[in-house]
N, C-alpha and C positions, 0 to 999 in steps of 0.2 A: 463453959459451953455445954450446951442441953444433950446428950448424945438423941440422934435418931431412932426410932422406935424401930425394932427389926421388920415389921410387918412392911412401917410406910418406906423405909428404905430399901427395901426388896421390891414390892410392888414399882418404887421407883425407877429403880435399876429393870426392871421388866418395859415400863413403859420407854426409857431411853433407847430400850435396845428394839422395841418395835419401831419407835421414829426414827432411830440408826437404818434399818432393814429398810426400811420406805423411803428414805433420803439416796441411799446408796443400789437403790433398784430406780431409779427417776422418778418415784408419786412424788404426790402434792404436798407439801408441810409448809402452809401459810408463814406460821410461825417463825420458821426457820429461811424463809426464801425472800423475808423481806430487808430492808437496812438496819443496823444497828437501831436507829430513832426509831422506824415502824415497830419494831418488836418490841419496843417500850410500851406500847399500847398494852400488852399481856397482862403486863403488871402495872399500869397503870393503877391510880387512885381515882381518877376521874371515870364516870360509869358510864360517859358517854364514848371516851377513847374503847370503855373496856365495849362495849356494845359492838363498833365497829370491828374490835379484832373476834369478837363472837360469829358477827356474819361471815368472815374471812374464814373460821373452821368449817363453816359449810363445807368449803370443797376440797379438806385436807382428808388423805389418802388414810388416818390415822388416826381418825374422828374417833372411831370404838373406841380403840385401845385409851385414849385421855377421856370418854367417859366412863369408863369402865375405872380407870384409877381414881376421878375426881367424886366418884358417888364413893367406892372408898375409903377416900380420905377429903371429905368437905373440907374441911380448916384451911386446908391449901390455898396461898392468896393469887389473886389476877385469876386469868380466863382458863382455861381448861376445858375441852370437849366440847366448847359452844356454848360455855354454862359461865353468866359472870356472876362477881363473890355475891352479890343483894341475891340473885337467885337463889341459890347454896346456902345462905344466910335464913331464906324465907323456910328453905324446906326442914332445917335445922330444927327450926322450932318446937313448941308444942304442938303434939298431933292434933289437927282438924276435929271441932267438937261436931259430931254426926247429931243430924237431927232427922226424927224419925215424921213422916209424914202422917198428918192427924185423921 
């Protein structure tokens, strides 16, 4: 087994414990408030399942804090802060070739 990188497993344990904080004060965490099957959407393969649970972080209490981990750590799979993996994937890339106006 690969051990966790100290950064992304700290940053982790930080984000748990703000959805912890926000669950157990009454906010919003789509994620976490819906069924077992609904929350498969997160992690979904399918970009359209992951789509839907993207609009669903609209109104989670907790939004920053998972975009704040998921810029971070991109590599991470499924939805994160409203961001699914092709987004994440796109910004990954090589930087944008700037074109200077003639």
């Amino acid at each position: 087994m690969t051990p966790i990188p100290t950064d992304l497993a700290e940053d982790y344990a930080v984000l748990l414990s703000v959805l912890d904080e926000v669950e157990d004060t009454g906010g919003t965490l789509p994620c976490r408030a819906v069924g077992l099957a609904a929350s498969a959407a997160w992690l979904a393969q399918d970009e359209d399942e992951q789509r839907a649970a993207a609009r669903a972080c609209r109104e989670c209490d907790a939004l920053a804090a998972c975009r704040w981990y998921v810029e971070a750590h991109p590599a991470e799979q499924g939805v994160l802060g409203g961001i699914v993996e092709a987004e994440r994937r796109g910004r990954r890339g090589r930087p944008r070739r700037r074109t200077e106006a003639a």
